[in-house]
C-alpha positions as CSV (number, residue, x, y, z in Angstrom):
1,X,19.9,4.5,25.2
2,X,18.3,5.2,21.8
3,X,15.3,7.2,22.1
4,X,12.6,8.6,19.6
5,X,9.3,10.2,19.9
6,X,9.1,9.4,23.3
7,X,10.0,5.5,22.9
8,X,13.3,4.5,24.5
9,X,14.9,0.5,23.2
10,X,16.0,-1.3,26.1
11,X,13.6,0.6,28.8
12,X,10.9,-0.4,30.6
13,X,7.6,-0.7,28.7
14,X,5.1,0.1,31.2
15,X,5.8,3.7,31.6
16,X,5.3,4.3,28.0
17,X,1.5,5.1,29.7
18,X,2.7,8.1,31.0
19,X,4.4,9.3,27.6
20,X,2.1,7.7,24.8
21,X,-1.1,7.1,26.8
22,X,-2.9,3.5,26.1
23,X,-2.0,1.8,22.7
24,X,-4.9,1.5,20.2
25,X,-4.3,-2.6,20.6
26,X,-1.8,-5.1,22.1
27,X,-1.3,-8.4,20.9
28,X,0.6,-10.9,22.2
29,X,3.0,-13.0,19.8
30,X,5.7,-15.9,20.2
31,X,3.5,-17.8,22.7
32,X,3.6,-14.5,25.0
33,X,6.8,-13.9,25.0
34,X,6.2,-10.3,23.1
35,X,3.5,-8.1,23.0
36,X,3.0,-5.4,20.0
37,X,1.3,-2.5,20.8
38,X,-0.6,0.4,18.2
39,X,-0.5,3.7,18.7
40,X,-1.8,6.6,16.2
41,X,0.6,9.5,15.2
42,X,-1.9,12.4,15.0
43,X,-1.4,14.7,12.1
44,X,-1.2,11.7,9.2
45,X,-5.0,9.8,8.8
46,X,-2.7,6.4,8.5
47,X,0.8,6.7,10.2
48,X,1.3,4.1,12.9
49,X,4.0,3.3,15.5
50,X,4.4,-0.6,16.8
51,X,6.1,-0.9,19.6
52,X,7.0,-4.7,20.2
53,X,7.5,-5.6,24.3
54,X,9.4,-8.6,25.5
55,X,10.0,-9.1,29.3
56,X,8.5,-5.7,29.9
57,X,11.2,-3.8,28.0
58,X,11.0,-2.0,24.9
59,X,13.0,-4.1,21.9
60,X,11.4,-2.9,18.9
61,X,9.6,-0.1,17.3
62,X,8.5,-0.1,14.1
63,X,6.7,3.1,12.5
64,X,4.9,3.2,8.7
65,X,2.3,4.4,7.1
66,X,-0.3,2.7,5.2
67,X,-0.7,5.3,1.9
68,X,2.7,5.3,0.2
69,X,3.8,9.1,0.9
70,X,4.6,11.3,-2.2
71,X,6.6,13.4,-0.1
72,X,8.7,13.7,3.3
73,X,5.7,13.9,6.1
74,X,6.5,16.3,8.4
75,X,4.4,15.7,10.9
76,X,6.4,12.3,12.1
77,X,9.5,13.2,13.6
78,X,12.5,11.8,12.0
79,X,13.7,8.7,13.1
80,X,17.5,8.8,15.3
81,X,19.3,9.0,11.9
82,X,17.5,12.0,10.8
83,X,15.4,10.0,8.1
84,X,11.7,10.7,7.4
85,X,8.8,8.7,6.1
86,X,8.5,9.8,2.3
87,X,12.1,10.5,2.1
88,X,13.0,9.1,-1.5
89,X,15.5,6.3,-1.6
90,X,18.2,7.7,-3.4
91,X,18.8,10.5,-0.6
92,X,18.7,7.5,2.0
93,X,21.2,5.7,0.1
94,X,23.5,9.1,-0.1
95,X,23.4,9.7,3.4
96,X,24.4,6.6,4.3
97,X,26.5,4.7,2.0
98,X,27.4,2.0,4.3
99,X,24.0,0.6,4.4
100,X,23.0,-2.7,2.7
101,X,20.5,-2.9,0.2
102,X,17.7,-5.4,-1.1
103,X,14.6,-6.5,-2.5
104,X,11.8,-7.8,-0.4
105,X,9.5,-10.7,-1.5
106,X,7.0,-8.0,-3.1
107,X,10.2,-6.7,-5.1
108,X,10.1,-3.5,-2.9
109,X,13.5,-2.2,-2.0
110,X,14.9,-2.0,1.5
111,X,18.4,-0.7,3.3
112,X,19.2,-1.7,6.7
113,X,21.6,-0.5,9.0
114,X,23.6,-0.7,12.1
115,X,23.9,1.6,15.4
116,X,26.3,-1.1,17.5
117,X,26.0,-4.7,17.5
118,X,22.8,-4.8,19.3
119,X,20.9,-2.5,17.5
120,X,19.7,-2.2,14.0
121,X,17.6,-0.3,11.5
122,X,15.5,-0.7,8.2
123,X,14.0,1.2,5.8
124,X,11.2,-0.3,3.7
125,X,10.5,1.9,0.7
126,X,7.3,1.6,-2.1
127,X,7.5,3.9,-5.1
128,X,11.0,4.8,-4.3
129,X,9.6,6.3,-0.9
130,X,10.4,5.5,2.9
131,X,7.1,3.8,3.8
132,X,8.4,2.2,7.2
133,X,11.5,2.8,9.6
134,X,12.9,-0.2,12.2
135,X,14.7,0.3,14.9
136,X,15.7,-3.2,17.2
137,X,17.5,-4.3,19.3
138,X,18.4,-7.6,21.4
139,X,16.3,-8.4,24.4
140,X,18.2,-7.2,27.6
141,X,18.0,-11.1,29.3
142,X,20.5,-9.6,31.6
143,X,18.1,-7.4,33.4
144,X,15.2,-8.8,36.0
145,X,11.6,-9.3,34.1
146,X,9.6,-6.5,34.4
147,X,5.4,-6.1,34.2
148,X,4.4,-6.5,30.5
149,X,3.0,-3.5,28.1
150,X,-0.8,-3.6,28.7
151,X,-3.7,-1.9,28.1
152,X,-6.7,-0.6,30.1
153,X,-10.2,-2.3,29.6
154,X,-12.0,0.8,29.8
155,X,-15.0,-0.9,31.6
156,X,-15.2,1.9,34.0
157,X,-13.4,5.3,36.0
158,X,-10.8,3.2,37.6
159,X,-10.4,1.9,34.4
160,X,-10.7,4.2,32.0
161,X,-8.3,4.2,28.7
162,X,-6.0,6.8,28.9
163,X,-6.3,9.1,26.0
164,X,-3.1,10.8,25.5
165,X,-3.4,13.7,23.0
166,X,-2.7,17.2,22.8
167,X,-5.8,18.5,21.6
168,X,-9.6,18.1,21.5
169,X,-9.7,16.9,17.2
170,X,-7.0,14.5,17.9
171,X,-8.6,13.1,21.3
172,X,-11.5,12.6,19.6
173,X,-9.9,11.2,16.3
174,X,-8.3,8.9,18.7
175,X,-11.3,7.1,20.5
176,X,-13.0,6.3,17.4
177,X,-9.8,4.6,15.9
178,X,-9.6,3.1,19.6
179,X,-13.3,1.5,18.5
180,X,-12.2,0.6,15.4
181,X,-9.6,-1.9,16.4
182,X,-11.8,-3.4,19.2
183,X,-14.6,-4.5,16.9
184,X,-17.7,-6.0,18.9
185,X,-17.7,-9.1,16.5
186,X,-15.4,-10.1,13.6
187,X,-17.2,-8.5,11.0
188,X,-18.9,-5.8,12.7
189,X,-17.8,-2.5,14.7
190,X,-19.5,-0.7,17.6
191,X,-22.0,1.5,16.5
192,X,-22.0,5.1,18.8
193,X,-25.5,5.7,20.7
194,X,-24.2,8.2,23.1
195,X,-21.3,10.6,24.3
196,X,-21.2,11.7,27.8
197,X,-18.7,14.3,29.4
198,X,-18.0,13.1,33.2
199,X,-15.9,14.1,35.6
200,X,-14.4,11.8,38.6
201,X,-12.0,12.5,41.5
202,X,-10.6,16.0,39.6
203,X,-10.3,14.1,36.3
204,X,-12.1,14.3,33.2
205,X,-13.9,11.9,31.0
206,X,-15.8,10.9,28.1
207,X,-18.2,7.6,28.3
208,X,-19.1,6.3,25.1
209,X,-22.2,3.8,25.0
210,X,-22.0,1.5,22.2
211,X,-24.5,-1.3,20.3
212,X,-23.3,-4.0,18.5
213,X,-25.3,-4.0,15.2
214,X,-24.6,-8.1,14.9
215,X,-26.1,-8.9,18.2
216,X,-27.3,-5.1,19.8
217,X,-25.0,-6.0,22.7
218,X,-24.6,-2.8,24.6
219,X,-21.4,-1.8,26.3
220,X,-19.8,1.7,27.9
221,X,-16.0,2.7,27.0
222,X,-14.3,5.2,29.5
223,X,-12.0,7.3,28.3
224,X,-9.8,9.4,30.7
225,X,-9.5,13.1,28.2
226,X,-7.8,14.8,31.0
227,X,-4.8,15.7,29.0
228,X,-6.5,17.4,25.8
229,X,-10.0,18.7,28.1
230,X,-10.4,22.3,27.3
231,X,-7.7,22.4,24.3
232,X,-9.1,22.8,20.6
């Protein structure tokens, strides 16, 4: 099976958890059917990885960045065919010939590609640029349904969103951008009161309490920091 930065097509989603920690957000699409979840590549302010869920197995996952890069970012791995967001087109095209080429509805060009005939690729490019990379594949309707890609409510310790990264910047980088895609309101974000550093049953935590400037609603996040605790 095809694998990159941790994210296997055709496995089971639910132990992404283990690899990834909780996605920023999950929404559910196609009455259900899918679920696409966020998570933040640390080391690029706006590099993202979607990874789209359907009967609990990875099908899909689709990494961009929203500033067109100037140059290769080295900080994303290089997707399975060795290509980088910010590689230019032209040495896309080069390395692989066979590719088809076209023009999107915003007249930005695109290549896509084939690994077998289940799985696919495509390159989005802006400014001559890889701005996205695709990798999908059919649904495996062969296999039993498994439990769907979720994420934690963070309501509590048995609860708590688990926050996967490697050091303390990122971790903290990471539960603010965790509060910014769970606004309190549709116009209006959390607003931070307090931090708290907890510990519970040998693991450690951070408990944010929160208002809601729109209607002072209070509320607690808990974030499991075990992983990073300790590491600058």
């Amino acid at each position: 099976m095809l694998t990159w930065h941790g994210i296997t097509l055709g496995a089971p989603a639910a132990p992404l958890r283990t690899v990834l920690g909780d996605p920023l957000r999950v929404i559910a699409f196609d009455n259900a059917a899918r679920d696409v979840a966020r998570y933040w590549l640390p080391g690029s302010n706006s590099t993202y990885v979607l990874v789209v869920e359907e009967r609990g197995y990875v099908v899909s996952f689709h990494t961009f960045t929203d500033e067109t890069p100037s140059a290769p970012i080295e900080t994303v791995p290089p997707d399975p065919f060795g290509v980088r967001l910010g590689q230019t087109l032209e040495s896309v095209k080069a390395a692989h010939p066979q590719f088809r080429d076209g023009v999107d509805e915003s007249g930005d060009p695109f290549l896509l590609g084939r690994l077998s005939s289940t799985t696919g690729v495509e390159y989005s490019f802006e400014n001559d640029r890889v701005r996205s990379f695709q990798w999908a594949m059919s649904a495996p309707i062969e296999k039993p349904e498994l439990a769907p890609l979720l994420g934690a409510s963070g309501d509590a310790f048995s609860s708590a969103i688990l926050d996967m990264q490697q050091n303390e910047r990122d971790g903290v980088d990471w539960e603010y951008r965790y509060l910014a895609f769970h606004p309190c309101t549709q116009t209006a974000r959390w607003k931070l009161e307090r931090q708290s550093l907890l510990r519970n049953d040998g693991r450690e935590y951070d408990r944010l309490h929160v208002v809601c400037p729109a209607t002072q609603a209070e509320h607690d996040f808990y974030f499991d920091i075990t992983n990073y605790f300790g590491k600058l």
